[in-house]
PyMOL CGO cylinders between C-alpha atoms (Angstrom):
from pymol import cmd
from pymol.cgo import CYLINDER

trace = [
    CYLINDER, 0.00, 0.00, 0.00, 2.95, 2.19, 0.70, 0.3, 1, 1, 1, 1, 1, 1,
    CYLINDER, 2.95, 2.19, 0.70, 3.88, 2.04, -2.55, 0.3, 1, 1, 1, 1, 1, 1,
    CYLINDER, 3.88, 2.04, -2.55, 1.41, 2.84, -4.37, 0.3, 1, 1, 1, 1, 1, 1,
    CYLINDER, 1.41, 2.84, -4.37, 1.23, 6.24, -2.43, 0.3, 1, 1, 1, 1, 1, 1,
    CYLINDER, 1.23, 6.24, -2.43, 4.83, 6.64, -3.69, 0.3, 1, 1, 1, 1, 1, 1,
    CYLINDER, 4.83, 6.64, -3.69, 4.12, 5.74, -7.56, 0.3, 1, 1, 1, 1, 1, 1,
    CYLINDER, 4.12, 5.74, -7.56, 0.78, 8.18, -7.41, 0.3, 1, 1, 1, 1, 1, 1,
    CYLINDER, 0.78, 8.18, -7.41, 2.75, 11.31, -7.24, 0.3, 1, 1, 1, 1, 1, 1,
    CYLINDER, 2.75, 11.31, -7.24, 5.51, 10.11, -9.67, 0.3, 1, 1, 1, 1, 1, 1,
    CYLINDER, 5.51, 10.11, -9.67, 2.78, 9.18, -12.04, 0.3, 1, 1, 1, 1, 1, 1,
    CYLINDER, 2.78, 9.18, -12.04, 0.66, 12.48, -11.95, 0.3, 1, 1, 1, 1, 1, 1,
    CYLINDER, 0.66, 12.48, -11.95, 4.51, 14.14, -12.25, 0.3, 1, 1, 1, 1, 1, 1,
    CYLINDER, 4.51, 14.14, -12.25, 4.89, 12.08, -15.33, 0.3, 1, 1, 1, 1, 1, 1,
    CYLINDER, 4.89, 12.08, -15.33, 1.80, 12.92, -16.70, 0.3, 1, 1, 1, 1, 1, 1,
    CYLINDER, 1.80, 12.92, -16.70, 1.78, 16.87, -16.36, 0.3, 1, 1, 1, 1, 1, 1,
    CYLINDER, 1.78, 16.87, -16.36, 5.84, 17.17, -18.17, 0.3, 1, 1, 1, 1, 1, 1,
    CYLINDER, 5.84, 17.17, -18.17, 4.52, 16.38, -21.09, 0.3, 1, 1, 1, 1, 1, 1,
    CYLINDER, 4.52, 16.38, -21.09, 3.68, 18.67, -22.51, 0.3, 1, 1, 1, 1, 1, 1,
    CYLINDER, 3.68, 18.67, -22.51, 1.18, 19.17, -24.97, 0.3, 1, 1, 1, 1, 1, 1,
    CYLINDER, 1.18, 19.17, -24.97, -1.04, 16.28, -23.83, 0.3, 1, 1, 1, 1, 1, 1,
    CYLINDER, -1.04, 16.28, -23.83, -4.21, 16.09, -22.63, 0.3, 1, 1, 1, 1, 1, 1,
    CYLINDER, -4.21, 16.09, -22.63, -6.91, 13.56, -20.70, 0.3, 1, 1, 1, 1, 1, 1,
    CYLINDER, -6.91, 13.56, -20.70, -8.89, 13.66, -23.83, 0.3, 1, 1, 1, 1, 1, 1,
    CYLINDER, -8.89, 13.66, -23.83, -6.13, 12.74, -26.03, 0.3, 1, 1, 1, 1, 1, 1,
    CYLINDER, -6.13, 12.74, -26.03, -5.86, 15.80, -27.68, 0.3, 1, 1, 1, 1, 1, 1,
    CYLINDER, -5.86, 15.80, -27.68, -2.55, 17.40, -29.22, 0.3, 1, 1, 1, 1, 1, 1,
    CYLINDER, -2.55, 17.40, -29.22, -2.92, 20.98, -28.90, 0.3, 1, 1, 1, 1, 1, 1,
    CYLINDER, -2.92, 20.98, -28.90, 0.48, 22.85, -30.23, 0.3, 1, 1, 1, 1, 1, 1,
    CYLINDER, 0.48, 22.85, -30.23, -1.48, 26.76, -30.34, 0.3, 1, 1, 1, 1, 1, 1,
    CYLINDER, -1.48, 26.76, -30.34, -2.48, 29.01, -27.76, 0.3, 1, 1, 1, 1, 1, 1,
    CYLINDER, -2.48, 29.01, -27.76, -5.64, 30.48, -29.66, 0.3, 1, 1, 1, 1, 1, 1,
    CYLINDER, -5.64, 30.48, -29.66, -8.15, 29.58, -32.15, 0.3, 1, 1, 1, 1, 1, 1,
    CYLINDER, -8.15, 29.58, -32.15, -10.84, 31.72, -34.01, 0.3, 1, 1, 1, 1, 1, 1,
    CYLINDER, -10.84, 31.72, -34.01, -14.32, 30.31, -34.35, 0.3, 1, 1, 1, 1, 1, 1,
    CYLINDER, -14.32, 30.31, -34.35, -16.18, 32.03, -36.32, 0.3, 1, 1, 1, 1, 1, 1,
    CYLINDER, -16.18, 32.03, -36.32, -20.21, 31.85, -36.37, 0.3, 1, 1, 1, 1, 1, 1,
    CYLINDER, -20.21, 31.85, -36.37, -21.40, 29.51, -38.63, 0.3, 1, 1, 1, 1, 1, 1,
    CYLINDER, -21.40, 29.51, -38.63, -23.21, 30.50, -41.91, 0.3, 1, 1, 1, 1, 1, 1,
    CYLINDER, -23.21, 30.50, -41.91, -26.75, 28.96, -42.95, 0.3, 1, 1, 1, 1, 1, 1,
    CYLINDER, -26.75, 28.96, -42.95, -27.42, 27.98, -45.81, 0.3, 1, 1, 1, 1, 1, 1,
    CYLINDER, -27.42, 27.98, -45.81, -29.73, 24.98, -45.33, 0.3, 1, 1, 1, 1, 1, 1,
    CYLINDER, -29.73, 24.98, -45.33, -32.91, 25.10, -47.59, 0.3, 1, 1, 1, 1, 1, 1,
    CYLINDER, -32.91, 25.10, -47.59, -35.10, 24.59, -43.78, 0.3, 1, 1, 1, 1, 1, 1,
    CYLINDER, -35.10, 24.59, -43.78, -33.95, 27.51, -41.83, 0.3, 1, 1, 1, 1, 1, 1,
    CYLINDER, -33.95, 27.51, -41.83, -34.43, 27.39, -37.93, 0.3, 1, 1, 1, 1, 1, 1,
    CYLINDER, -34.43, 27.39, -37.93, -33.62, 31.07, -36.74, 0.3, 1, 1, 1, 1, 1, 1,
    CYLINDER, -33.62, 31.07, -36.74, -31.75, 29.16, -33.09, 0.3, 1, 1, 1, 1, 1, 1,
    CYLINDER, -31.75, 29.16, -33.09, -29.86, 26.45, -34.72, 0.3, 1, 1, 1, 1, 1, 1,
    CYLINDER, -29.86, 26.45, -34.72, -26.46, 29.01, -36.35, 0.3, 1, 1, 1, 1, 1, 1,
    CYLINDER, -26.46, 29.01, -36.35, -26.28, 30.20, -32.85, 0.3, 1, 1, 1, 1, 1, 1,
    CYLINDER, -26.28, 30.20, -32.85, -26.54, 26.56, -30.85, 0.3, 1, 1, 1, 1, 1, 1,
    CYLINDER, -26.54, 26.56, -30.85, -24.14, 24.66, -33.13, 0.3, 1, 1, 1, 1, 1, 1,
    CYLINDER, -24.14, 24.66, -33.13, -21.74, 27.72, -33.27, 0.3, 1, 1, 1, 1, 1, 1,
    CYLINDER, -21.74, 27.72, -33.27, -21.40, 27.75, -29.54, 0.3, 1, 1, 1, 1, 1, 1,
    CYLINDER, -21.40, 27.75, -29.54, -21.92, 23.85, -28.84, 0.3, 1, 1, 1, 1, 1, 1,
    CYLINDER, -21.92, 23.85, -28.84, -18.57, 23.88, -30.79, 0.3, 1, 1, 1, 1, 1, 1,
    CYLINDER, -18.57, 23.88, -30.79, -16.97, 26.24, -29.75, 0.3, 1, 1, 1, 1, 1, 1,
    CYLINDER, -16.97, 26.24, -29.75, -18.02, 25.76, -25.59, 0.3, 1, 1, 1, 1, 1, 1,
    CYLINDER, -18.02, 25.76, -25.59, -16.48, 22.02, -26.43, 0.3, 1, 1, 1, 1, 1, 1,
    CYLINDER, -16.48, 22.02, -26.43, -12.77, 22.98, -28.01, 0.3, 1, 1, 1, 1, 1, 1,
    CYLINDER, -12.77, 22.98, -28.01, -12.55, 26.07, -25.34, 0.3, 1, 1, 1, 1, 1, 1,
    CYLINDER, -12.55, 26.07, -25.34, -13.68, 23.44, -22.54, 0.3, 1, 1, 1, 1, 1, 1,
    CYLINDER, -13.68, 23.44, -22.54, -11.22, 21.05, -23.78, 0.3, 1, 1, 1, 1, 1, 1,
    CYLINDER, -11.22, 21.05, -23.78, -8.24, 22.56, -25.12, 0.3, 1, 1, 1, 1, 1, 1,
    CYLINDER, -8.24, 22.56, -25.12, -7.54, 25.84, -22.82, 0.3, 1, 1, 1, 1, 1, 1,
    CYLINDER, -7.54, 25.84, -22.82, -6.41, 27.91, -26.34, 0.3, 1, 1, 1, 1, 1, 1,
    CYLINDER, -6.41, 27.91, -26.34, -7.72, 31.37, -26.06, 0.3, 1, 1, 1, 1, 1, 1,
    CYLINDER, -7.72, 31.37, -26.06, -10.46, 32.59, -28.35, 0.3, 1, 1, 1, 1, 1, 1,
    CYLINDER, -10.46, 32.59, -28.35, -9.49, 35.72, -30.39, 0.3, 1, 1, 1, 1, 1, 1,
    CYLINDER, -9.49, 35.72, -30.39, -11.67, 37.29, -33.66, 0.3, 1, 1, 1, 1, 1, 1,
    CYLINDER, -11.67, 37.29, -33.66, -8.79, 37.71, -36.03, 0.3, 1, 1, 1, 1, 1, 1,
    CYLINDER, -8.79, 37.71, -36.03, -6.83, 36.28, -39.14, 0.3, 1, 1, 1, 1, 1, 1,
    CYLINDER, -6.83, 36.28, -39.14, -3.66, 35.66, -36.74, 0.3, 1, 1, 1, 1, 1, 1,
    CYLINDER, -3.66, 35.66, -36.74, -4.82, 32.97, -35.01, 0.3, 1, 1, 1, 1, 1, 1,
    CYLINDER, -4.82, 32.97, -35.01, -3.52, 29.46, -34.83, 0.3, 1, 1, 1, 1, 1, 1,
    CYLINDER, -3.52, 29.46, -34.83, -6.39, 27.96, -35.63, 0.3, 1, 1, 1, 1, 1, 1,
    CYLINDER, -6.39, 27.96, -35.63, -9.08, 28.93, -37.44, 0.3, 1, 1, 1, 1, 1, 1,
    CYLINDER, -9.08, 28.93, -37.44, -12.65, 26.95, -37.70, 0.3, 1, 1, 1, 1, 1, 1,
    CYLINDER, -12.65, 26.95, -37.70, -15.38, 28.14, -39.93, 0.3, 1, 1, 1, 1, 1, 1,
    CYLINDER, -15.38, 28.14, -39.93, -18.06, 26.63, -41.83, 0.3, 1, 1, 1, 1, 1, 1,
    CYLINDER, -18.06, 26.63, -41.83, -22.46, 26.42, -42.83, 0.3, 1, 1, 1, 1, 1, 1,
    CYLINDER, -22.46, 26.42, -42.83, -24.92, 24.42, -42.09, 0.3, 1, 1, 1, 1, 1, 1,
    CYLINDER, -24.92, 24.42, -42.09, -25.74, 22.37, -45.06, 0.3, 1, 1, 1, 1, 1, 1,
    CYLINDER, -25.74, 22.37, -45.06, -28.74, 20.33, -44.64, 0.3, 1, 1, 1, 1, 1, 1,
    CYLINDER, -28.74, 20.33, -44.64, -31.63, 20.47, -41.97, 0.3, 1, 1, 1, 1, 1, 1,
    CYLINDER, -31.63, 20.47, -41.97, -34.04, 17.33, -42.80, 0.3, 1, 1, 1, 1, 1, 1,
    CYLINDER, -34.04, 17.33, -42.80, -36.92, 15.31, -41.45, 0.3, 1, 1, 1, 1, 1, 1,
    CYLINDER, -36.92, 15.31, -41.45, -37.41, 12.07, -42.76, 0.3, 1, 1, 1, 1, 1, 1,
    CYLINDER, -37.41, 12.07, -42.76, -39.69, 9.31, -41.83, 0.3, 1, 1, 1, 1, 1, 1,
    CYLINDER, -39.69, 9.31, -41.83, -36.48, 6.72, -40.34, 0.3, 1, 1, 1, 1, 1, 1,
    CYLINDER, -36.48, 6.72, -40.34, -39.87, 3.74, -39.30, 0.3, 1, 1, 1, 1, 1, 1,
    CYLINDER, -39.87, 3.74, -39.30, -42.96, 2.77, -40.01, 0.3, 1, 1, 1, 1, 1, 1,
    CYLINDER, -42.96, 2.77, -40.01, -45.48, 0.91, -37.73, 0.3, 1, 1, 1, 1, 1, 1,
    CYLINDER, -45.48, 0.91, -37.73, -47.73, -0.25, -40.70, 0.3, 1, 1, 1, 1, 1, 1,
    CYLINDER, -47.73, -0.25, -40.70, -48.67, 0.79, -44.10, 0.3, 1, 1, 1, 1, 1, 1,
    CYLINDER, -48.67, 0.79, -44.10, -50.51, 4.15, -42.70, 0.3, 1, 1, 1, 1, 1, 1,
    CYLINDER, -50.51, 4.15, -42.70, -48.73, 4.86, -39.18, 0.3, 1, 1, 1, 1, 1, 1,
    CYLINDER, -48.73, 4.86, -39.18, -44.87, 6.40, -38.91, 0.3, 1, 1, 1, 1, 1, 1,
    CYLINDER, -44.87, 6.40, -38.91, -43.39, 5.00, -35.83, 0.3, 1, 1, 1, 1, 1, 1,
    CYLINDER, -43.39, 5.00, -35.83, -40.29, 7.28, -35.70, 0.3, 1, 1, 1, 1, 1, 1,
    CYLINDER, -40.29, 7.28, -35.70, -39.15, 9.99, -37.54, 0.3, 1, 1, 1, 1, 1, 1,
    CYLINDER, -39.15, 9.99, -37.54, -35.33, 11.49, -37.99, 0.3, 1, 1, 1, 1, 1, 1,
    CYLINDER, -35.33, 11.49, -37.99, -34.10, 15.04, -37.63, 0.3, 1, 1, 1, 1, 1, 1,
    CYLINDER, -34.10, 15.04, -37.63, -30.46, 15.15, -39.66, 0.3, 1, 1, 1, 1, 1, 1,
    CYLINDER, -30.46, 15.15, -39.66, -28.52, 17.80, -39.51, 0.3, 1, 1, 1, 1, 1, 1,
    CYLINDER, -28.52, 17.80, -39.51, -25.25, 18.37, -41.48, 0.3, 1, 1, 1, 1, 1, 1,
    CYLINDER, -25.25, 18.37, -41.48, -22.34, 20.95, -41.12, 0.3, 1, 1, 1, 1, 1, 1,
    CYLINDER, -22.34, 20.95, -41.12, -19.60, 22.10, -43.61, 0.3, 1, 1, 1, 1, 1, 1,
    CYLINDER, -19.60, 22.10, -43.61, -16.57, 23.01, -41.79, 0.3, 1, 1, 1, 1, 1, 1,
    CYLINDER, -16.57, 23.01, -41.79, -13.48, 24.35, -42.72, 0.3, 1, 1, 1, 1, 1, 1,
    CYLINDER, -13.48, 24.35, -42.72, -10.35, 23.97, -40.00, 0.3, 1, 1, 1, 1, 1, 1,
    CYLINDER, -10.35, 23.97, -40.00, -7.03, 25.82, -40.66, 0.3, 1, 1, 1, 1, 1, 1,
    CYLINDER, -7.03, 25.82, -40.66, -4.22, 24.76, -38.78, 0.3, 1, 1, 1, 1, 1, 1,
    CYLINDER, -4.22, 24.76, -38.78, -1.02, 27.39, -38.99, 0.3, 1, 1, 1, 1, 1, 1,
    CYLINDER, -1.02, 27.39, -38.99, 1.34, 25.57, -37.44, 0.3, 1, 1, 1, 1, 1, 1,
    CYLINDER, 1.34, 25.57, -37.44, 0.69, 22.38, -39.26, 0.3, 1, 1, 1, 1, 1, 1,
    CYLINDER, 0.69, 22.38, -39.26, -1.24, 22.62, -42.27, 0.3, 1, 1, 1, 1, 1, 1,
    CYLINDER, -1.24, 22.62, -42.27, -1.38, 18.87, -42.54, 0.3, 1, 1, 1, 1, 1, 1,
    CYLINDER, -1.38, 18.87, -42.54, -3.80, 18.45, -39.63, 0.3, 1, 1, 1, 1, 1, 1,
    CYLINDER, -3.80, 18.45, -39.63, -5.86, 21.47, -41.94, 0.3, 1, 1, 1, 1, 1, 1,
    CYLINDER, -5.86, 21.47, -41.94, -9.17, 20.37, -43.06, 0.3, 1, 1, 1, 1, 1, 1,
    CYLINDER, -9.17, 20.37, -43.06, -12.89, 20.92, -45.18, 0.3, 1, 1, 1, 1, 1, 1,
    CYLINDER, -12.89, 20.92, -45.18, -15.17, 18.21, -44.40, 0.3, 1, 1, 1, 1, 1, 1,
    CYLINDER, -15.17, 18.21, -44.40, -18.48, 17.67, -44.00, 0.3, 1, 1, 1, 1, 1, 1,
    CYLINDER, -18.48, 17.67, -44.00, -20.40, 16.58, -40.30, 0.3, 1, 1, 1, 1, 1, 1,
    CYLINDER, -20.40, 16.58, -40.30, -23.45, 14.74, -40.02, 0.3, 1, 1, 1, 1, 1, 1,
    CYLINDER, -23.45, 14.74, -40.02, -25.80, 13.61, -37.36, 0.3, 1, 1, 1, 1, 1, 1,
    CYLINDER, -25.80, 13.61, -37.36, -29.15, 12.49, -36.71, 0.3, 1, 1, 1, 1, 1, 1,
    CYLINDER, -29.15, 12.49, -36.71, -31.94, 11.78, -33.91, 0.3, 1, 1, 1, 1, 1, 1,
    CYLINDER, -31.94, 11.78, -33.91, -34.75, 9.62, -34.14, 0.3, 1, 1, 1, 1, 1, 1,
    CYLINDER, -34.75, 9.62, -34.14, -38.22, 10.77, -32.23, 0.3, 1, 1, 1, 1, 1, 1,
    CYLINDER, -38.22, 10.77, -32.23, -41.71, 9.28, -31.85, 0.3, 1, 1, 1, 1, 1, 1,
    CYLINDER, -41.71, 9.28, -31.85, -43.77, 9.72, -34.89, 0.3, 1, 1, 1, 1, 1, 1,
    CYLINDER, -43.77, 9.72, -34.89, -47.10, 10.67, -32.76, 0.3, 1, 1, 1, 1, 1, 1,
    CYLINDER, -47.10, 10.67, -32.76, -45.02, 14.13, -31.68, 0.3, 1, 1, 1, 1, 1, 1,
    CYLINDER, -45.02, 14.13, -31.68, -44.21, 16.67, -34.28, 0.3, 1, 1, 1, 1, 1, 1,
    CYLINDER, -44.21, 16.67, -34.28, -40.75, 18.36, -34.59, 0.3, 1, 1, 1, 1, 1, 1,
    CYLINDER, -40.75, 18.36, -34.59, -41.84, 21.51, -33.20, 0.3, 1, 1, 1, 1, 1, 1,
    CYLINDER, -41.84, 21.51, -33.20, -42.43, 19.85, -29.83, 0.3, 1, 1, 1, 1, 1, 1,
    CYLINDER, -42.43, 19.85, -29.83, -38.91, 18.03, -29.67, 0.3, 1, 1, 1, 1, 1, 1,
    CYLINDER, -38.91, 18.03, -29.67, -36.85, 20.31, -31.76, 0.3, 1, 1, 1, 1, 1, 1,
    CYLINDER, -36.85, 20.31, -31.76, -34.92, 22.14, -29.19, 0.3, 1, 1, 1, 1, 1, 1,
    CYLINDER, -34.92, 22.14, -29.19, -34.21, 18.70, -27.44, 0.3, 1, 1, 1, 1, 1, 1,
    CYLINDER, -34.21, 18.70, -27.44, -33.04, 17.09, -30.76, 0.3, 1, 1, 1, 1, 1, 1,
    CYLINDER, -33.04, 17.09, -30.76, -30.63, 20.09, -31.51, 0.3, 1, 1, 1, 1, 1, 1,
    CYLINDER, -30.63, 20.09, -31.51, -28.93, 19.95, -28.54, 0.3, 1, 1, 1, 1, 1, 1,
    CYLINDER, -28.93, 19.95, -28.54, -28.11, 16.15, -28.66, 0.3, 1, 1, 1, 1, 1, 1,
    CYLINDER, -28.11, 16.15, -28.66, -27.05, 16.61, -32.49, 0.3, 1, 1, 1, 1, 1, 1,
    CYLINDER, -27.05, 16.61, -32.49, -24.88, 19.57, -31.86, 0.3, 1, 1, 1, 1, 1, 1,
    CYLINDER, -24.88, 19.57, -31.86, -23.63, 17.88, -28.81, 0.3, 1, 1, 1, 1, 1, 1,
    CYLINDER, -23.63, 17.88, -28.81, -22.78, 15.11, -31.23, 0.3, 1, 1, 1, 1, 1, 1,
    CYLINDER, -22.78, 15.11, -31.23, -21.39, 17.20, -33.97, 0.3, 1, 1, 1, 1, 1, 1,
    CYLINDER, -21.39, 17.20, -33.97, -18.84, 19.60, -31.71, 0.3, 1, 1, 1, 1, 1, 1,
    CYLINDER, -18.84, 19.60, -31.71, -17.76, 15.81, -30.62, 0.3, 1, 1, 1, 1, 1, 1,
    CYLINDER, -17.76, 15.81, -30.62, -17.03, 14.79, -34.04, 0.3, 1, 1, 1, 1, 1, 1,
    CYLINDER, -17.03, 14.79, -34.04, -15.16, 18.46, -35.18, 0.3, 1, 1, 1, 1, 1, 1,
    CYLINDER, -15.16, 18.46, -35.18, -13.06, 18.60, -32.04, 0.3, 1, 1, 1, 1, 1, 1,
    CYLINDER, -13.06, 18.60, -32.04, -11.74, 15.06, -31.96, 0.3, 1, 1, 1, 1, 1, 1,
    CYLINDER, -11.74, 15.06, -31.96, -11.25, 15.07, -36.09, 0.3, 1, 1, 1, 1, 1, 1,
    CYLINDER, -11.25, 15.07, -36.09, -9.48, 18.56, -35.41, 0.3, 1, 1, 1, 1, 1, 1,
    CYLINDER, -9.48, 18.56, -35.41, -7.44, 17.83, -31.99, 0.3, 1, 1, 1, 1, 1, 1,
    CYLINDER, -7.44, 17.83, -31.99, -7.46, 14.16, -31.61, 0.3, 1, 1, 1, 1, 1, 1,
    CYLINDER, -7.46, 14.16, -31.61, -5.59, 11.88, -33.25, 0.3, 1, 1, 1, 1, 1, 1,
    CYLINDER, -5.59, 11.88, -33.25, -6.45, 8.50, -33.12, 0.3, 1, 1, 1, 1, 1, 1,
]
cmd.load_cgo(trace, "trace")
């Protein structure tokens, strides 16, 4: 037992020298990034949805990564992008008259310049979906579904950006 009280502080010693890594595996070499508010151009237009995705991702690399947000060109990372598609589609059916779930899919363009290694730079496009019960319209669960999506697409743009596994 003794020992392990002595390896415990070597370990957590170990851990903080190096450097550049973090608990959620990312490799962060900058000190700021600019995220910039992301355009709309989905044919279905929901007025909340630039300003929840925009801030989902951006609340998720700041939370994560400890770089410093700054709104300018200088930065050593720069994320920008549009929302691309907003659907609902029928994803079950319960007979030949009855939908038994419906899907909310939401896709996201973004673009991700890294300065200081313009390998790791991407465009790509993000997309998620969320099933609900075809007896409630989208209206009723939208705000609900948007925040699991976006909580599923900052997920997907920070670890493709930051995590490299």
């Amino acid at each position: 037992m003794r020992r392990l009280f002595c390896f415990i502080p070597i370990l957590l010693i170990a851990l903080t020298g190096c450097g550049v890594y973090s608990f959620t595996g990312a490799n962060i070499e900058g000190k700021n990034i600019n995220v910039h508010v992301l355009e709309n151009r989905s044919p279905n237009v929901v007025p909340s949805l630039t300003s929840t995705l925009t801030e989902k991702i951006r609340t998720r690399i700041l939370s994560q990564t400890g770089l410093a947000p700054v709104n300018n060109d200088n930065a050593d990372y720069d994320l920008s992008g549009a929302i691309t598609g907003y659907t609902v589609t029928v994803s079950g059916s319960a007979g030949t008259q009855q939908v038994a779930k419906n899907r909310l899919t939401i896709s996201v363009e973004i673009i991700f310049k890294n300065r200081l290694n313009d390998k790791s730079s991407f465009k790509q496009t993000f997309t998620r979906f969320s099933d609900f019960d075809g007896s409630q319209t989208v209206q009723n669960v939208e705000n609900a579904l948007i925040d699991d999506i976006g909580n599923q697409l900052a997920d997907d743009i920070f670890n493709k950006a930051f995590v490299n596994w």
